[in-house]
C-alpha positions as CSV (number, residue, x, y, z in Angstrom):
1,X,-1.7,-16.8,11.4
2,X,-4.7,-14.5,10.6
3,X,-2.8,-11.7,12.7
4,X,0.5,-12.3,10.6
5,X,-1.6,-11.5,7.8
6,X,-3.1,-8.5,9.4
7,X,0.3,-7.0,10.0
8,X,1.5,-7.7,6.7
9,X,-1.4,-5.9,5.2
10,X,-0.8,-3.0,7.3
11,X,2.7,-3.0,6.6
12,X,2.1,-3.5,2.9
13,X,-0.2,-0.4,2.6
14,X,2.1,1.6,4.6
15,X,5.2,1.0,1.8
16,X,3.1,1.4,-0.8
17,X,1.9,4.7,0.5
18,X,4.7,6.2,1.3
19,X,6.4,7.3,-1.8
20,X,3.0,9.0,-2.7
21,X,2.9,10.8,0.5
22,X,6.6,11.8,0.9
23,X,6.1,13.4,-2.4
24,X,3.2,15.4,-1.3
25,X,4.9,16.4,1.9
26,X,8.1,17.8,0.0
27,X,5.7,19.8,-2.6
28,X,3.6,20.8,-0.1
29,X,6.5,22.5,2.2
30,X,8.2,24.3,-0.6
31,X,5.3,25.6,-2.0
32,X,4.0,26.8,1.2
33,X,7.9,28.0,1.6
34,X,7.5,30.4,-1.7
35,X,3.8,31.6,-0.8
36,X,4.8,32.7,2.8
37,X,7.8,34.3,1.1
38,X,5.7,35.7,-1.9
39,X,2.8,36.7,0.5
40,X,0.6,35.2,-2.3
41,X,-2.0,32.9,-0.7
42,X,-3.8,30.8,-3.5
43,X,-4.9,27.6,-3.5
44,X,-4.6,26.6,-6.9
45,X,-1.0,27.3,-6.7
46,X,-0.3,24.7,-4.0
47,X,-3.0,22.2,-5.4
48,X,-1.6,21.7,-8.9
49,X,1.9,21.4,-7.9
50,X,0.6,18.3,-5.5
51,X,-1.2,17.1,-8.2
52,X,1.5,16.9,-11.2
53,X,3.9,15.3,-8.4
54,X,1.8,12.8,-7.2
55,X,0.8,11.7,-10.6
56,X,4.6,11.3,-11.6
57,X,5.1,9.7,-8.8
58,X,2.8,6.8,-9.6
59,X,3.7,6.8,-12.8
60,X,7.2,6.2,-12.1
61,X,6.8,3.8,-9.1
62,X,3.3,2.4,-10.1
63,X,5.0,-1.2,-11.7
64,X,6.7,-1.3,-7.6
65,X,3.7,-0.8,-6.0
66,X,1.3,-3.4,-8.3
67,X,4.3,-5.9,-8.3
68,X,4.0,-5.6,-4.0
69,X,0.5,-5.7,-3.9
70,X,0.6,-8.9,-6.2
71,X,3.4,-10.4,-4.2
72,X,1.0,-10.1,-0.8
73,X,-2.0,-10.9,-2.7
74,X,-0.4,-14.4,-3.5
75,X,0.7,-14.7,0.2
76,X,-2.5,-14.3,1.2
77,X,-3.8,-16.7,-1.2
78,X,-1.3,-19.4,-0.6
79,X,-2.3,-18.7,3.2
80,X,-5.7,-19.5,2.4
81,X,-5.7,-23.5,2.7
82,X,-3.7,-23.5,5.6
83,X,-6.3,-21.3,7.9
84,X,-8.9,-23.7,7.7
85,X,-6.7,-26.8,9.1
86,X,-6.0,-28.0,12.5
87,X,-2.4,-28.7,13.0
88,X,-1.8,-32.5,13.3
89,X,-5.0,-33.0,12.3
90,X,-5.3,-35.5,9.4
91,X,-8.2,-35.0,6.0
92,X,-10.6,-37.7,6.5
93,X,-10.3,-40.4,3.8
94,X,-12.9,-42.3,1.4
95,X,-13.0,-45.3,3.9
96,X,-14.7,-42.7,6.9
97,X,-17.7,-42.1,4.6
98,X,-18.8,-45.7,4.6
């Protein structure tokens, strides 16, 4: 159980990340595109197009990526009582303290 948990955290990062990253990707080519075209080789010029992008795209898919994370958070937490148990195995009861 603990590894299916594992591997939905790494799989939840991963979605969540790559919208974010995609985006970057994309900007990053076609502004490296114009400036090997242009023969103009700054760095602000492909740093602030990443950056307006990448903010955009959180805004716009920022309710997604909170609404995943809560989803796996509550997962997890619903997980949490069953770790600690032994299948079959049964609570012990008032009368096993006496």
């Amino acid at each position: 159980m603990v590894l299916e948990l594992l591997y939905g955290a790494i799989m939840t990062a991963a979605k969540i990340s790559v919208p974010i990253l995609a985006a970057s990707l994309i900007v990053g080519l076609v502004t490296a595109l114009l400036q090997a075209a242009t023969q103009l080789q700054e760095n602000v010029i492909s740093f602030v197009p990443k950056l307006v992008i990448v903010g955009l795209t959180l805004v716009v898919s920022g309710e997604w990526m909170l609404a995943t994370l809560t989803d796996y958070g509550r997962l997890v937490i619903q997980r949490m009582g069953e770790l600690g148990t032994v299948p079959g195995a049964m609570a012990p009861s008032e009368d096993d303290y006496e």
